[in-house]
C-alpha positions, 0 to 999 in steps of 0.5 A: 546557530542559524547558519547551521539551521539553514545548511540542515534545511537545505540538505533535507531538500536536496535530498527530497529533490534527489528522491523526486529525481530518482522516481520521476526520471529514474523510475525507482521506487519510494521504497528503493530510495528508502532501502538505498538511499535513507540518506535522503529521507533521513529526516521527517521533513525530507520524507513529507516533502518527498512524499507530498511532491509526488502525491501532487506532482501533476499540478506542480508540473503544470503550476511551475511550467508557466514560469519557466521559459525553456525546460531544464537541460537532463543533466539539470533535472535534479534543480527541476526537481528541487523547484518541484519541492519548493513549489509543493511547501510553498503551496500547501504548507504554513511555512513562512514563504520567505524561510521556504524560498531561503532555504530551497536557493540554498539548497541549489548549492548542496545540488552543486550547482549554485549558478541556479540560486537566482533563477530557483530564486525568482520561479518561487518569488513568482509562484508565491505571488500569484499562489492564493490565485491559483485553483486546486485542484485543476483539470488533471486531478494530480493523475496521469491522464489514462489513470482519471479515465480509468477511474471515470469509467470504473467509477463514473459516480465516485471518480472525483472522491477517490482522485482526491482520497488518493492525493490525501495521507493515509491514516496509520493502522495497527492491528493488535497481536491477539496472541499477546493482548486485546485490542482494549488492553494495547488501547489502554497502553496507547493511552498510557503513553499519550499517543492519541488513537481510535478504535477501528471498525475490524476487530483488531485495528486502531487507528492512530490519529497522528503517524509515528514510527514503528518502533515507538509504539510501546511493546513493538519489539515485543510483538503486540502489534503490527501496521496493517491497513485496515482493509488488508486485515479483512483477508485474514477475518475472511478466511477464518470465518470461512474456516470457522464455518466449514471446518467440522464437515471438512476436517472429518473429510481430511482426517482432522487436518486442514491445509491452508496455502498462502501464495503470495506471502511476504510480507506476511501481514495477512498470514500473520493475522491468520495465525493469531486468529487460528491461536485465538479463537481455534475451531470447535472441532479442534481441527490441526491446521498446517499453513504453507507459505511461498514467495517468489523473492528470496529478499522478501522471505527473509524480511518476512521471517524477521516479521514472523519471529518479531511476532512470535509465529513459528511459520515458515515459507519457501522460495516458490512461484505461484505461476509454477508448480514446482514447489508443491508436494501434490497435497492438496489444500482446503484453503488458498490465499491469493493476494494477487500482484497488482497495480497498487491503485488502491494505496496511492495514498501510501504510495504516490510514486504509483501514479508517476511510474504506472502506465496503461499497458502495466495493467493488462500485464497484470490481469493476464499475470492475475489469470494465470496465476489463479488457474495456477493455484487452482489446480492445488485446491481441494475439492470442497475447498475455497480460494480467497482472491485478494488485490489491492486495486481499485481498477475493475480490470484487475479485479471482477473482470479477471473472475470473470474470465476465470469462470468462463473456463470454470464454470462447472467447477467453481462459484462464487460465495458471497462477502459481505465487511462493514465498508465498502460494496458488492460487485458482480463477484467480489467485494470493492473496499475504497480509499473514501471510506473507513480508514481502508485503502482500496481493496477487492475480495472474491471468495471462490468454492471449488465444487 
């Protein structure tokens, strides 16, 4: 038996190697390995090592670069990365260092390379030595260095929580299905199956206190919930009760119909929570909404749709580019959802592959991506009607800075209106959420009205 148990350990370690390979060397995603390659993260433990490698990667490079007298050869990256990954348990798990050291020397051989066993062998052997030594977190804060100077100046108060918020877990977020039960009434069945939780500070969020998978929260299959970040569940709250707000003056002006375009759609989480919103608490003027959904990536839409009919929403969404214009039937709409493509610098928690494979340059793509696209959808709102501009950046560049180039040119046109949620602060233009704060990841609002 405790030959099986090693052979199995070291598998789930040279797949969580594999995984380090294939984002650090190979720029693929997390997500591409989990589509692709689930082999390598089938089990839990190659997940977290995989994960917690990346999140801390800077400092183990760093760390793990004192004990070796030459860097590996290419062909040999994939015994760095195992290296990587056995630095990372050795250093923040309470693992037994002696099981660890075992296990990622066996590990070596299922890599097909088991001439590296004594030299994996001694680096860890050292590297436990001198580990309580060692000081974390160190000059680098486990960020790319344009990353941490980015944050400095966007952030010269807060830089040093956020780099550390961003090396931390991500809490698990559920957003209840309003059209199938309250949020009390799922709580109660949280607590029926003994999965610990709390309550969030949106109106349909818990928080679990532990991580599971999807599928073994109780009524999945049945659409009663769906993971949604927190922060990302205000887009949804904003857009309704400026709705709520509005829609008597504007339904009489659109003969009791109001349009409502979600540009970037899929996944769908925020669309979905719109619609239950609308179901559950509709507008007193009994105002007929239509919402419109288009995505560029046809791969997407169809997982979209899958998440639609596990829900119950009868929504559709077409295969469209909000930069064009092709798609639309020159109606217009009272109401845009803009979640812009980003950097994703506001979930690095979630996703710690962003900090090895963005670069500087990426983020002037994507504000001048950002521009384009809200002068884009611009064109189609109504006059009268309301665009909500959403990222999930932390990065000024992407966020009130490109309202602000945006207004330069609409400026007789367009205001901003004010947002105020129950974390975060204001900014020139918008509203900044952080990864410090009240289980959101990092997320930017700007409300436009169109005069």
């Amino acid at each position: 038996m405790a030959a099986k148990t090693t052979a199995d350990s070291a598998s789930i370690r040279a797949g969580a190697a594999r995984g380090v390979l294939a984002v650090t060397h190979q720029n693929r995603t997390i997500d591409w390995i989990l589509e692709h390659r689930p082999q390598w993260v089938s089990h839990t433990e190659s997940t977290a090592l995989l994960y917690g490698t990346l999140r801390h990667l800077f400092y183990l490079r760093n760390t793990v670069a004192t004990f070796l007298h030459k860097p590996f050869r290419d062909k040999d990256l994939d015994l760095y990365s195992l290296l990587l990954v056995g630095a990372y348990q050795l250093l923040w798990s309470d693992k037994p260092v002696h099981a660890i050291i075992n296990e990622t020397v066996s590990a070596a051989s299922k890599l097909r390379k088991p001439w590296a066993k004594g030299l994996i062998n001694a680096v860890l052997r050292r590297l436990a030595e001198v580990a309580d030594s060692l000081n974390y977190p160190d000059q680098t804060f486990d960020h790319p260095p344009w990353l941490l100077q980015t944050l400095q100046q966007d952030y010269p108060h807060q830089w040093q929580q956020l780099a550390m918020a961003n090396n931390t877990q991500a809490p698990m977020v559920l957003r209840v299905n309003l059209n199938q039960n309250t949020r009390q009434e799922y709580a109660t069945l949280l607590t029926q199956h003994g999965i610990a939780h709390q309550l969030g500070v949106s109106e349909q969020a818990i928080v679990l206190e532990q991580p599971l998978p999807s599928h073994q929260l109780p009524g999945w299959q049945q659409g009663k919930v769906a993971v949604q970040d927190m922060g990302a569940q205000y887009a949804a709250t904003v857009l309704h009760n400026t709705l709520q707000q509005h829609a008597t003056a504007q339904a009489t002006q659109n003969g009791q119909l109001l349009r409502v375009l979600d540009a970037c759609a899929a996944p769908g989480g925020k669309l979905a929570h719109f619609l239950e919103l609308c179901s559950a608490r509709p507008t007193q003027s009994n105002s007929h909404i239509e919402t419109i959904a288009i995505d560029i990536s046809q791969p997407r839409i169809d997982a979209t749709q899958g998440i639609f009919a596990r829900l119950g929403h009868h929504q559709g969404i077409q295969r469209g580019d909000a930069c064009q214009l092709d798609w639309w039937d020159r109606q217009p709409f009272d109401y845009v959802l803009m979640d812009a493509p980003c950097s994703g610098t506001g979930t690095i928690r979630r996703h710690p592959d962003i900090k090895v494979l963005l670069s500087a340059d990426a983020i002037s793509s994507h504000s001048a991506t950002q521009l384009s696209m809200l002068h884009n959808l611009w064109q189609t709102l109504a006059p009268g009607g309301t665009l909500l501009y959403c990222t999930c950046s932390l990065l000024q560049a992407e966020n009130d800075a490109v309202i602000s180039r945006f207004l330069e040119t609409n400026n007789k046109h367009a205001n901003v209106q004010q947002i105020q949620l129950p974390s975060g602060f204001a900014t020139r233009h918008g509203w900044q959420l952080l990864p410090t704060e009240s289980h959101t990841d990092g997320f930017y609002y700007a409300l436009l009205h169109k005069q």
